[in-house]
Jmol script that loads the backbone (N, CA, C; Angstrom):
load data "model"
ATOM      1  N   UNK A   1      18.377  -5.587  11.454  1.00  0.00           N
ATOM      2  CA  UNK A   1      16.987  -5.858  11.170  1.00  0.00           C
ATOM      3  C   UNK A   1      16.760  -5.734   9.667  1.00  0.00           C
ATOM      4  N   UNK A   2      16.127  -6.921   9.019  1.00  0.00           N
ATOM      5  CA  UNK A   2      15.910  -6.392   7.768  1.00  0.00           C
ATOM      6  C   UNK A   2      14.900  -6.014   7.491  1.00  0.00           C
ATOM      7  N   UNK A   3      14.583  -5.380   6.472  1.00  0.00           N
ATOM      8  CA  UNK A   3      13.311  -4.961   5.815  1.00  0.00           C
ATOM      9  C   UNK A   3      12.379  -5.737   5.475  1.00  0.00           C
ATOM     10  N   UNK A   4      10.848  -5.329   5.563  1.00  0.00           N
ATOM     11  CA  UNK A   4       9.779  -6.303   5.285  1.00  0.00           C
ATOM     12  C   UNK A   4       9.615  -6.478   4.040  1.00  0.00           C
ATOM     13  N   UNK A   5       9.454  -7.535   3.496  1.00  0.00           N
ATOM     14  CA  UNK A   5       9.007  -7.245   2.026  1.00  0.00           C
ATOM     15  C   UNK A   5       7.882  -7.946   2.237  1.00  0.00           C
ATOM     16  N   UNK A   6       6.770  -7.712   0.886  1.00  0.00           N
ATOM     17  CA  UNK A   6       5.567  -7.778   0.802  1.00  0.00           C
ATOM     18  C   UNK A   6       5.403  -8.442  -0.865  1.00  0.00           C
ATOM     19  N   UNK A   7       4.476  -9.233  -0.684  1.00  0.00           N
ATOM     20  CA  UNK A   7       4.549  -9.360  -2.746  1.00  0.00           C
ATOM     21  C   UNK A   7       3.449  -7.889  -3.102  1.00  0.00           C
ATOM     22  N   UNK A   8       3.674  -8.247  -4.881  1.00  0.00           N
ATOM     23  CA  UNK A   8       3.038  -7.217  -5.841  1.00  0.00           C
ATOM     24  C   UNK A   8       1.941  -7.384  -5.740  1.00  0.00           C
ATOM     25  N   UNK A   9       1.620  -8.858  -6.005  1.00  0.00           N
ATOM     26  CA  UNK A   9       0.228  -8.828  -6.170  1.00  0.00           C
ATOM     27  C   UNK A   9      -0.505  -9.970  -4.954  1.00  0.00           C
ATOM     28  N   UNK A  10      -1.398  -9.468  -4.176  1.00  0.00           N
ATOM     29  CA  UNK A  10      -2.172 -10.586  -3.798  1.00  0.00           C
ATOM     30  C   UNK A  10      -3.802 -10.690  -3.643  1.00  0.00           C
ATOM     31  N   UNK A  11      -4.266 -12.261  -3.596  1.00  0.00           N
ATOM     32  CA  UNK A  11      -5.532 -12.113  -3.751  1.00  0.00           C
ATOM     33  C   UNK A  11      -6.080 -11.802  -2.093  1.00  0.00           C
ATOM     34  N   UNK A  12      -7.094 -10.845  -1.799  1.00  0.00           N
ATOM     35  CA  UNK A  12      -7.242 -10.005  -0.408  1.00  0.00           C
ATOM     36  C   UNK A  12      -8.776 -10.204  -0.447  1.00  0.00           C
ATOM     37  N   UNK A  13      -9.741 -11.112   0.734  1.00  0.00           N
ATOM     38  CA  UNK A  13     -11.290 -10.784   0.259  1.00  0.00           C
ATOM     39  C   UNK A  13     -11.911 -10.799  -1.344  1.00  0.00           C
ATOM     40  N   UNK A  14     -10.739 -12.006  -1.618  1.00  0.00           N
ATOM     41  CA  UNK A  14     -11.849 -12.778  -2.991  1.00  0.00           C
ATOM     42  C   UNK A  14     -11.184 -11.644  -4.673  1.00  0.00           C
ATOM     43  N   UNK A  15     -10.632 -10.326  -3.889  1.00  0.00           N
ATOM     44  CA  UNK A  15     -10.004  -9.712  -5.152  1.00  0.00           C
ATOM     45  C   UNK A  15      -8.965  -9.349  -5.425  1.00  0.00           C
ATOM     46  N   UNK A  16      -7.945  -8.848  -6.311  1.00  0.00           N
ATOM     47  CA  UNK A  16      -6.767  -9.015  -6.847  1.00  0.00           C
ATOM     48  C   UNK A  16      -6.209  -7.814  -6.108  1.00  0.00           C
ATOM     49  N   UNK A  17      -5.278  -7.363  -5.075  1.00  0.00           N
ATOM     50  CA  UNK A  17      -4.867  -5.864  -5.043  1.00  0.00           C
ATOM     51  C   UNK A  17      -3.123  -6.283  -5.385  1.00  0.00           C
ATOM     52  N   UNK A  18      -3.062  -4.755  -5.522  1.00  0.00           N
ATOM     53  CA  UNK A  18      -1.535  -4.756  -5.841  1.00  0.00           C
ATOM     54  C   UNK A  18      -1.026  -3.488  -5.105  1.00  0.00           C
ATOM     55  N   UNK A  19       0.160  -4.103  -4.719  1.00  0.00           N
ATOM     56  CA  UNK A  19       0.782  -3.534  -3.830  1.00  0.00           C
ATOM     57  C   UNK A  19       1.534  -2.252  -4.517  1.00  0.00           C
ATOM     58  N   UNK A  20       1.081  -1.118  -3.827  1.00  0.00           N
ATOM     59  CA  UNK A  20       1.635   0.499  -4.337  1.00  0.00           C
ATOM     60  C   UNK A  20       3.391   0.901  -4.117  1.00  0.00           C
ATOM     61  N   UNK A  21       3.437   0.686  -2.933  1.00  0.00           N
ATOM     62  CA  UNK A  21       4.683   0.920  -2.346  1.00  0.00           C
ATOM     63  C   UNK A  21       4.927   0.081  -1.021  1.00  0.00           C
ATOM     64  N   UNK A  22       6.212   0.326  -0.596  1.00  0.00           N
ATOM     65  CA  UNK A  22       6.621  -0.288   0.615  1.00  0.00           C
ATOM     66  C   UNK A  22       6.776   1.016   1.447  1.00  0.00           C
ATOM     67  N   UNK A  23       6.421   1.318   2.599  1.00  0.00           N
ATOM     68  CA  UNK A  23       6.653   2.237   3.209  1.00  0.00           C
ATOM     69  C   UNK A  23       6.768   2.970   4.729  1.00  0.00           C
ATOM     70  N   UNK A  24       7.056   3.302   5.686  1.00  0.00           N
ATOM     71  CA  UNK A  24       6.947   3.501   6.870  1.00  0.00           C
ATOM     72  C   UNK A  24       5.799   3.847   7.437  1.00  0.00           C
ATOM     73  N   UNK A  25       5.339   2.960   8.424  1.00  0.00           N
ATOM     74  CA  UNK A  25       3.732   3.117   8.806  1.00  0.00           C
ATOM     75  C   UNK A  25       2.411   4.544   9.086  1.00  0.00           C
ATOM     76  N   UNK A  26       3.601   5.461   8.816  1.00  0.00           N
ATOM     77  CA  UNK A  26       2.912   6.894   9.243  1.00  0.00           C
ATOM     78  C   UNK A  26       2.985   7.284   7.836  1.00  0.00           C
ATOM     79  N   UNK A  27       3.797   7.365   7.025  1.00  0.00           N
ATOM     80  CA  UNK A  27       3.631   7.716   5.883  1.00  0.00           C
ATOM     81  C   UNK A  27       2.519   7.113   4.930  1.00  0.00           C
ATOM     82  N   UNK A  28       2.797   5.891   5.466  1.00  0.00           N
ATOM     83  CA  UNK A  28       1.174   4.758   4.154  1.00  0.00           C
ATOM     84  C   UNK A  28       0.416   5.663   5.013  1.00  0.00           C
ATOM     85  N   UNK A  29      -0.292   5.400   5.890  1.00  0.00           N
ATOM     86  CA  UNK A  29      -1.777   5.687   6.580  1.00  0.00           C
ATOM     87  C   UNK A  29      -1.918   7.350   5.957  1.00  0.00           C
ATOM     88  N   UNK A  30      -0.707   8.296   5.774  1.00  0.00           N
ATOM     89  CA  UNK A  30      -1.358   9.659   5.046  1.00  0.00           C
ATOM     90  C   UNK A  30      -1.567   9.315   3.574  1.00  0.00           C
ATOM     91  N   UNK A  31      -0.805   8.533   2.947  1.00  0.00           N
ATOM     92  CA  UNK A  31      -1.051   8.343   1.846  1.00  0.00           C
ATOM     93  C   UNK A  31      -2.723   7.350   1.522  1.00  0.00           C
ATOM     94  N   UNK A  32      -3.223   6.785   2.895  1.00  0.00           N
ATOM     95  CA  UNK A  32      -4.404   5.866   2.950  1.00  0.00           C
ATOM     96  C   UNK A  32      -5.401   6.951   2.851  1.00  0.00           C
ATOM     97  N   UNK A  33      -4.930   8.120   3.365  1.00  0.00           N
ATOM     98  CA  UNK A  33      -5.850   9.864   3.536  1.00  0.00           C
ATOM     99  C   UNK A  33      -6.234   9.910   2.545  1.00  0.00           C
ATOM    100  N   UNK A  34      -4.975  10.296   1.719  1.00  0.00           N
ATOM    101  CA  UNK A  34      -5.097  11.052   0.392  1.00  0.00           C
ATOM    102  C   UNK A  34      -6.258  10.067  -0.578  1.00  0.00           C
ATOM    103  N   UNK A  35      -6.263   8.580  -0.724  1.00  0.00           N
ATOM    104  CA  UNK A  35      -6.854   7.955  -1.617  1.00  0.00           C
ATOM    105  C   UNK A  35      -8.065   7.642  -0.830  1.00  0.00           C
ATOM    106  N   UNK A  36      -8.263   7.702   0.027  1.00  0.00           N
ATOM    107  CA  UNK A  36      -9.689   7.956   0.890  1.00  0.00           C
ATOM    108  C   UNK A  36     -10.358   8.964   0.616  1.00  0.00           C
ATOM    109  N   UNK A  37      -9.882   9.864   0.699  1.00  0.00           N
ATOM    110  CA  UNK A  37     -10.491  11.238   0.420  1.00  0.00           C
ATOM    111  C   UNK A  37     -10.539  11.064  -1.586  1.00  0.00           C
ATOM    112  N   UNK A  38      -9.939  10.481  -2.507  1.00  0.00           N
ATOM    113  CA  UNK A  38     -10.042  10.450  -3.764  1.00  0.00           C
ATOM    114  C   UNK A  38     -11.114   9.635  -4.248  1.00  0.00           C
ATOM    115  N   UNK A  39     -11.611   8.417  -2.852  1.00  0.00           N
ATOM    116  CA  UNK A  39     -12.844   7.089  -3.650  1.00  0.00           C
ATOM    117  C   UNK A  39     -12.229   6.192  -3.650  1.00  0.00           C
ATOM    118  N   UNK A  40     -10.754   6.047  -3.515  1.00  0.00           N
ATOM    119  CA  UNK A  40      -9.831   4.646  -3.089  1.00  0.00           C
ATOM    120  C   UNK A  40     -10.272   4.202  -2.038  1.00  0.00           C
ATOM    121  N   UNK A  41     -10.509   2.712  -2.128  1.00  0.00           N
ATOM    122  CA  UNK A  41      -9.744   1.572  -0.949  1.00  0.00           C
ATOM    123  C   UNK A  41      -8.717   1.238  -1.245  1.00  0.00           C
ATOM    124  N   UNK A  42      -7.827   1.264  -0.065  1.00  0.00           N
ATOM    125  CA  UNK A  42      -7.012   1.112   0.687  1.00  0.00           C
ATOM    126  C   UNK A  42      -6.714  -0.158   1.929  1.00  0.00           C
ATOM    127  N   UNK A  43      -5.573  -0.771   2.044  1.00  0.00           N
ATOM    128  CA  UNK A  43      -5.232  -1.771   2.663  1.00  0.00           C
ATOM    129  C   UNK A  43      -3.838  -1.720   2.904  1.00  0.00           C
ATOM    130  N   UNK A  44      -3.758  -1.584   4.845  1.00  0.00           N
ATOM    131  CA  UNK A  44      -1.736  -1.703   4.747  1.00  0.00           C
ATOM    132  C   UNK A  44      -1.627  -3.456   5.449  1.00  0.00           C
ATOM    133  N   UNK A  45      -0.715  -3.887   4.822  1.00  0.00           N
ATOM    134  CA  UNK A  45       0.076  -4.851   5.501  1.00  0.00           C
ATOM    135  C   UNK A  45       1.479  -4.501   6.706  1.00  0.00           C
ATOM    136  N   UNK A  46       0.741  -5.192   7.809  1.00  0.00           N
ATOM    137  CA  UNK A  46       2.072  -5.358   8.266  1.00  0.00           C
ATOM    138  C   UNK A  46       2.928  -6.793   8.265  1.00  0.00           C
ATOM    139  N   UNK A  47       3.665  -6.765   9.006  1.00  0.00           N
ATOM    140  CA  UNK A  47       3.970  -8.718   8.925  1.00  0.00           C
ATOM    141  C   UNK A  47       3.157  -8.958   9.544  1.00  0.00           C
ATOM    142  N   UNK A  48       2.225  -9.094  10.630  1.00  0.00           N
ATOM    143  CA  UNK A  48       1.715  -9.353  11.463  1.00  0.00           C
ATOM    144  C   UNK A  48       0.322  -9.392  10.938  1.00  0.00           C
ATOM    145  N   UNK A  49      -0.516  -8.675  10.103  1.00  0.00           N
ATOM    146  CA  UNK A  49      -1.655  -8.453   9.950  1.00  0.00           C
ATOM    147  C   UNK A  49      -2.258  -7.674   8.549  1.00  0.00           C
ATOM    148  N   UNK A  50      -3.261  -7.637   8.503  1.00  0.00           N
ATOM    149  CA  UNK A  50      -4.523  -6.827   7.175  1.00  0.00           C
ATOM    150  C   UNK A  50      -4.638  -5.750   7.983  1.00  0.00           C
ATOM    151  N   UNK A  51      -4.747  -4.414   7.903  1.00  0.00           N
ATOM    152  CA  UNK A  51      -5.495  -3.351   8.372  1.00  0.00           C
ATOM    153  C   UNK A  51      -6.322  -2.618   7.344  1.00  0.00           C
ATOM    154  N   UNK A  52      -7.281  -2.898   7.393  1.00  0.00           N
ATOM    155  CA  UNK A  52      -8.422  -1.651   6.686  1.00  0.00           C
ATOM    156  C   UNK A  52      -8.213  -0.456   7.350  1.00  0.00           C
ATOM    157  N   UNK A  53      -8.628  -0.584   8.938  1.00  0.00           N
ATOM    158  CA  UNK A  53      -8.777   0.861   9.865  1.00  0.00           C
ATOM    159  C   UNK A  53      -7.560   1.539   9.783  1.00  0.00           C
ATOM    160  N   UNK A  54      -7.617   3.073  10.273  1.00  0.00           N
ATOM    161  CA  UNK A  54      -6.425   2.900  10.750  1.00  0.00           C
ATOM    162  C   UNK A  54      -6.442   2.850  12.102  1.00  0.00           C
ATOM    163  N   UNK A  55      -5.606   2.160  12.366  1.00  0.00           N
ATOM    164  CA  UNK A  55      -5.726   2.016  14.156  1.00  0.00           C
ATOM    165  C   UNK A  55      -5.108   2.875  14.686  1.00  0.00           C
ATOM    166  N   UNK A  56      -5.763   4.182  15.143  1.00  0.00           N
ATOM    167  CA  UNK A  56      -4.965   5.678  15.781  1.00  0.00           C
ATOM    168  C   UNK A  56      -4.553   5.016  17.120  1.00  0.00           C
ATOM    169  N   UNK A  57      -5.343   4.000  17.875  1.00  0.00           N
ATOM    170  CA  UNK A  57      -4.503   3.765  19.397  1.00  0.00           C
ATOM    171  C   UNK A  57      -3.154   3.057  18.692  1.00  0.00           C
ATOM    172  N   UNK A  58      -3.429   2.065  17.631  1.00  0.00           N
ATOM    173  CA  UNK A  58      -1.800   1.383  17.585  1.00  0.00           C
ATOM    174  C   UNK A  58      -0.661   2.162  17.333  1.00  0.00           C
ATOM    175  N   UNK A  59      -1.413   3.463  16.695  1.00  0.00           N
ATOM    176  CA  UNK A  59      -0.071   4.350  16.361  1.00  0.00           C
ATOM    177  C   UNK A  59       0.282   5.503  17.479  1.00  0.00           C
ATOM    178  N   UNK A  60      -0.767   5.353  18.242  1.00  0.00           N
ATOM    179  CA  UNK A  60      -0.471   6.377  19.409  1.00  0.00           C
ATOM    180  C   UNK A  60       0.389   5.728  21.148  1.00  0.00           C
ATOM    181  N   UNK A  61       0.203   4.173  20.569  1.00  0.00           N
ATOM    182  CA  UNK A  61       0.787   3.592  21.591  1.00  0.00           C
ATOM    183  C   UNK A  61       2.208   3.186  21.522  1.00  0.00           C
ATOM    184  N   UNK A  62       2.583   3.492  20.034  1.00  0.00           N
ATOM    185  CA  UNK A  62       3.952   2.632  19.381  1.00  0.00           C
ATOM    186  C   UNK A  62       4.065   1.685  19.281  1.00  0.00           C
ATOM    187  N   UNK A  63       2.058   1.461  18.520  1.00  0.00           N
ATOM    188  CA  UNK A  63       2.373  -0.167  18.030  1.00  0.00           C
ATOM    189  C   UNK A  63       3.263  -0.234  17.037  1.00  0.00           C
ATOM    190  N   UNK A  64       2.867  -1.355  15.969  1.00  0.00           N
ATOM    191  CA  UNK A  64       3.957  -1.698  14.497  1.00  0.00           C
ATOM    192  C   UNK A  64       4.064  -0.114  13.647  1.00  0.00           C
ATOM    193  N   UNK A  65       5.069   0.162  13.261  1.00  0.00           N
ATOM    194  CA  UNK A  65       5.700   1.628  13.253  1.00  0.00           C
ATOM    195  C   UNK A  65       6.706   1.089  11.801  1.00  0.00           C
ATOM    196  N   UNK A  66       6.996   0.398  12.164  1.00  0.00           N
ATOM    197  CA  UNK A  66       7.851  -0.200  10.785  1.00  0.00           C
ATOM    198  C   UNK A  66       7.657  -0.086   9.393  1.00  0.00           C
ATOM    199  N   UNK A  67       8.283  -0.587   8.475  1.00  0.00           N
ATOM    200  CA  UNK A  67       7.522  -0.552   7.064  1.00  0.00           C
ATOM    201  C   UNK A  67       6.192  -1.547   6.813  1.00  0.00           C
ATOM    202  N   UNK A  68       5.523  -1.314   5.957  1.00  0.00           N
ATOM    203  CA  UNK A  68       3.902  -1.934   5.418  1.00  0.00           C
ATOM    204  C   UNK A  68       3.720  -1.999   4.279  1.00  0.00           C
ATOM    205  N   UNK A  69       3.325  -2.696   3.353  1.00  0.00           N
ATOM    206  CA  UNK A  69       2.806  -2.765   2.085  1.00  0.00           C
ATOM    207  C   UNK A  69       1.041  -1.987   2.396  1.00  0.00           C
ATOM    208  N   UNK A  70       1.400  -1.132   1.082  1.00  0.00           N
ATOM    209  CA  UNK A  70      -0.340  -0.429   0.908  1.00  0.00           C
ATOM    210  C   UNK A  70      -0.283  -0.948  -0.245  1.00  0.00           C
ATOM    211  N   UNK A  71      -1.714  -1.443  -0.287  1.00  0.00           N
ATOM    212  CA  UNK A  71      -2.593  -2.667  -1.197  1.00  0.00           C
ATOM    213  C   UNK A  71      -3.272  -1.552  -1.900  1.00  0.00           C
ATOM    214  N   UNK A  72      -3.955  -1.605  -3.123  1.00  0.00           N
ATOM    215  CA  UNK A  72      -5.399  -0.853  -3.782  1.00  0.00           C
ATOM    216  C   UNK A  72      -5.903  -2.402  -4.612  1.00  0.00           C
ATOM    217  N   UNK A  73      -7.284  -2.058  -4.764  1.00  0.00           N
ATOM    218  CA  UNK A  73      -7.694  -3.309  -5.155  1.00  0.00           C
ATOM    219  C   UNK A  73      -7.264  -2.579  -6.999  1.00  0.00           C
ATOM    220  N   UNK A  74      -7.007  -3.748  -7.845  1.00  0.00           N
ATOM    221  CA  UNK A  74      -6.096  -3.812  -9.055  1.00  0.00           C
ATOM    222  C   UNK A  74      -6.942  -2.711  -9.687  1.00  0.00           C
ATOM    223  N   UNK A  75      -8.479  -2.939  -9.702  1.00  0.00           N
ATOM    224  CA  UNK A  75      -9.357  -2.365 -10.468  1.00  0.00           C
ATOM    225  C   UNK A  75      -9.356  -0.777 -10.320  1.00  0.00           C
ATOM    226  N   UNK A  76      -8.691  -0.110  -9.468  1.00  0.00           N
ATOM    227  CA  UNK A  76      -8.418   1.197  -8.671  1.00  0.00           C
ATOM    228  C   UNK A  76      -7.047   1.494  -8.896  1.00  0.00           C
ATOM    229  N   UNK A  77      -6.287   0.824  -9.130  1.00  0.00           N
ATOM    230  CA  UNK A  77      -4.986   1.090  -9.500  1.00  0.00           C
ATOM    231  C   UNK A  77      -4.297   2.666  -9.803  1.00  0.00           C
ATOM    232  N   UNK A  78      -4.617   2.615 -11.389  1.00  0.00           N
ATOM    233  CA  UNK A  78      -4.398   4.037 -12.121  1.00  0.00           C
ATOM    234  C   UNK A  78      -4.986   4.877 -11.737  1.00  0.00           C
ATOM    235  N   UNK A  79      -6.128   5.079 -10.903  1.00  0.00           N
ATOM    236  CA  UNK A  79      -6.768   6.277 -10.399  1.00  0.00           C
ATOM    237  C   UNK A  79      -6.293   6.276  -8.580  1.00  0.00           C
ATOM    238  N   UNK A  80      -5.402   5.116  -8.057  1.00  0.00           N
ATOM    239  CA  UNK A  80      -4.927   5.530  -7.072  1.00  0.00           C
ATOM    240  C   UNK A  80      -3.424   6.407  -7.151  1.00  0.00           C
ATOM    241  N   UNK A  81      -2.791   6.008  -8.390  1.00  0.00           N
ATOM    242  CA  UNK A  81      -1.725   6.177  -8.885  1.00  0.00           C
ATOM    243  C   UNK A  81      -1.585   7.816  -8.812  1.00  0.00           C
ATOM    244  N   UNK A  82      -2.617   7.985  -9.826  1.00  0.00           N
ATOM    245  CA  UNK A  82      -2.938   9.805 -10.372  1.00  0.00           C
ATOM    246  C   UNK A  82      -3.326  10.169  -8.640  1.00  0.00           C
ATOM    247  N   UNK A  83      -3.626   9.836  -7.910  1.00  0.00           N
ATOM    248  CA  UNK A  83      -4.080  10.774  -6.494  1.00  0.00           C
ATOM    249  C   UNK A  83      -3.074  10.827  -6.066  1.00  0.00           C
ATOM    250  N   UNK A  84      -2.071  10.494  -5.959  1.00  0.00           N
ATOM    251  CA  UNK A  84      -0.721  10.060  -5.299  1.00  0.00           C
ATOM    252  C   UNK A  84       0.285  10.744  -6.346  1.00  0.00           C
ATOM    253  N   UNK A  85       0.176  10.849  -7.283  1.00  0.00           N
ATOM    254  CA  UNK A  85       1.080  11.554  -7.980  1.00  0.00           C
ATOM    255  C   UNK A  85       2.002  11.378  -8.767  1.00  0.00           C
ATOM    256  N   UNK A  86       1.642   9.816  -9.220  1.00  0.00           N
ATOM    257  CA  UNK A  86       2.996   8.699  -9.401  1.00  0.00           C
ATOM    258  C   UNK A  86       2.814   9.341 -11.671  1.00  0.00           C
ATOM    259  N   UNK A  87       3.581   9.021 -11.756  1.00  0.00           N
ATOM    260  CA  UNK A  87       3.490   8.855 -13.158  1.00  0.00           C
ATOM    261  C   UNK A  87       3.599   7.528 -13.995  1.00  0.00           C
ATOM    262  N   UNK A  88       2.603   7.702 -14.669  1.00  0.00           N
ATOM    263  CA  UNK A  88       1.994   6.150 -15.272  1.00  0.00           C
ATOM    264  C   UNK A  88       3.163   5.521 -15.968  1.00  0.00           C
ATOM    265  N   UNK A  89       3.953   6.373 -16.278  1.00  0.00           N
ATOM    266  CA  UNK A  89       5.286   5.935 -17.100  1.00  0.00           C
ATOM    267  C   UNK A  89       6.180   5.329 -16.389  1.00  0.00           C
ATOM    268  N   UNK A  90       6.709   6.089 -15.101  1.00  0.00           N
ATOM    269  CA  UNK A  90       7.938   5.437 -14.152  1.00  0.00           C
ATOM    270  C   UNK A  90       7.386   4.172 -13.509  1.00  0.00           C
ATOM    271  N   UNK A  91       5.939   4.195 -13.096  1.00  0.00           N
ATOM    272  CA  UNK A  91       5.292   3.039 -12.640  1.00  0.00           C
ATOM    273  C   UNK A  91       5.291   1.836 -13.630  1.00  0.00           C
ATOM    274  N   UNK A  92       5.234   1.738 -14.739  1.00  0.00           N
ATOM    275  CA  UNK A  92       5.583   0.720 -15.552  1.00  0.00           C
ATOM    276  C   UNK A  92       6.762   0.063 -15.604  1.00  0.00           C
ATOM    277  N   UNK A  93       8.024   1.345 -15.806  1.00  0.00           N
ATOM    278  CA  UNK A  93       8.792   0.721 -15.603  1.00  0.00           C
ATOM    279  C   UNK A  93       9.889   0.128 -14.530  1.00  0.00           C
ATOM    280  N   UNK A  94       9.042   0.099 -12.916  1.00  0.00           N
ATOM    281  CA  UNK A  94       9.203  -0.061 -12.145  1.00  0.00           C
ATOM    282  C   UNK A  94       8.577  -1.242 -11.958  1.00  0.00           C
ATOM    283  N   UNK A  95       7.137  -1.840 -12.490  1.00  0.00           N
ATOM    284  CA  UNK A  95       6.416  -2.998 -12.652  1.00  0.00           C
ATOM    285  C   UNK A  95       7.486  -4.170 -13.415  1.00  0.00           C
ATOM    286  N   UNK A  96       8.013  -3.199 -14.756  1.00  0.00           N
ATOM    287  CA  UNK A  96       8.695  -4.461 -15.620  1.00  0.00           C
ATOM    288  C   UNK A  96       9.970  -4.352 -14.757  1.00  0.00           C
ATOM    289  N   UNK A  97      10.600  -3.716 -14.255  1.00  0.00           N
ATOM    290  CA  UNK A  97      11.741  -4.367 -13.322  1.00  0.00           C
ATOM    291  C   UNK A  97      11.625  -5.149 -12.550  1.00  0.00           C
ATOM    292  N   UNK A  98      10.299  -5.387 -11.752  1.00  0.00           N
ATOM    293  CA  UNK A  98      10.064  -6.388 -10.520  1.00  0.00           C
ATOM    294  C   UNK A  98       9.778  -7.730 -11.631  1.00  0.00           C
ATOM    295  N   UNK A  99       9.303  -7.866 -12.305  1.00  0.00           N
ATOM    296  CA  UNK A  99       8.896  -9.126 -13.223  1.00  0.00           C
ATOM    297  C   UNK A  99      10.295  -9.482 -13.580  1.00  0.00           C
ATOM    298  N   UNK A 100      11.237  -8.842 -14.000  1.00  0.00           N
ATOM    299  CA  UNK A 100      12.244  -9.197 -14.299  1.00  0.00           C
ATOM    300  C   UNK A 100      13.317  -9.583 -13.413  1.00  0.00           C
ATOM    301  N   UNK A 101      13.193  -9.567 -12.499  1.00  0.00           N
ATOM    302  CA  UNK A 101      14.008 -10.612 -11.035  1.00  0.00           C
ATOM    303  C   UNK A 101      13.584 -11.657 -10.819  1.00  0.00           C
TER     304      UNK A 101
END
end "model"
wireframe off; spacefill off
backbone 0.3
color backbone group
C-alpha cells in the first residue's frame, strides 16, 4: 500500500491553505485540538474527502484511519506553526526542499 500524498498548497473555499504535515488520522485530529484550542482553523484531507468536523463516529467505527493532509488557511500559518511547536527555521527549510523536487 502506498502512502497518500497530498499537495502543499491548495485553494479550499475560495482561500489559499497549506498543508502542515502528512500524518496518521488520530494524530492530525489531536493536533486539529491543539490549534483549535490556539484560534486556528483547521482542515484534514483524506483521499476520499474535506473534513472540517471531526467525525468521532468515523473514528470510533474504523472509518479512514490512514494518513491525511492537515490544511491551515496560509494567513494562520506561523501562528499554527508556534502552537504546534515547529520551528520557523526547520520549516523553511523543509518548504525550500519541497520546491526543489
Amino acid at each position: 500500500m502506498t502512502r497518500a500524498t497530498y499537495e502543499d498548497r491548495v485553494m479550499y473555499q475560495g482561500d489559499v491553505w497549506v498543508r502542515v504535515d502528512t500524518l496518521p488520522r488520530l494524530l492530525a485530529e489531536g493536533w486539529r485540538r491543539s490549534l483549535s484550542d490556539g484560534g486556528v482553523v483547521s482542515v484534514v484531507r483524506t483521499p476520499f474527502q474535506w473534513a472540517m468536523g471531526s467525525p468521532v463516529i468515523e473514528i470510533e467505527t474504523g472509518g479512514y484511519m490512514g494518513d491525511v493532509g492537515l490544511y491551515v488557511p496560509e494567513v494562520q500559518l506561523a501562528e499554527a506553526l508556534e502552537l504546534l511547536g515547529f520551528e520557523p527555521e526547520a520549516v523553511a527549510a523543509e518548504t525550500d526542499d519541497r520546491t526543489e523536487d
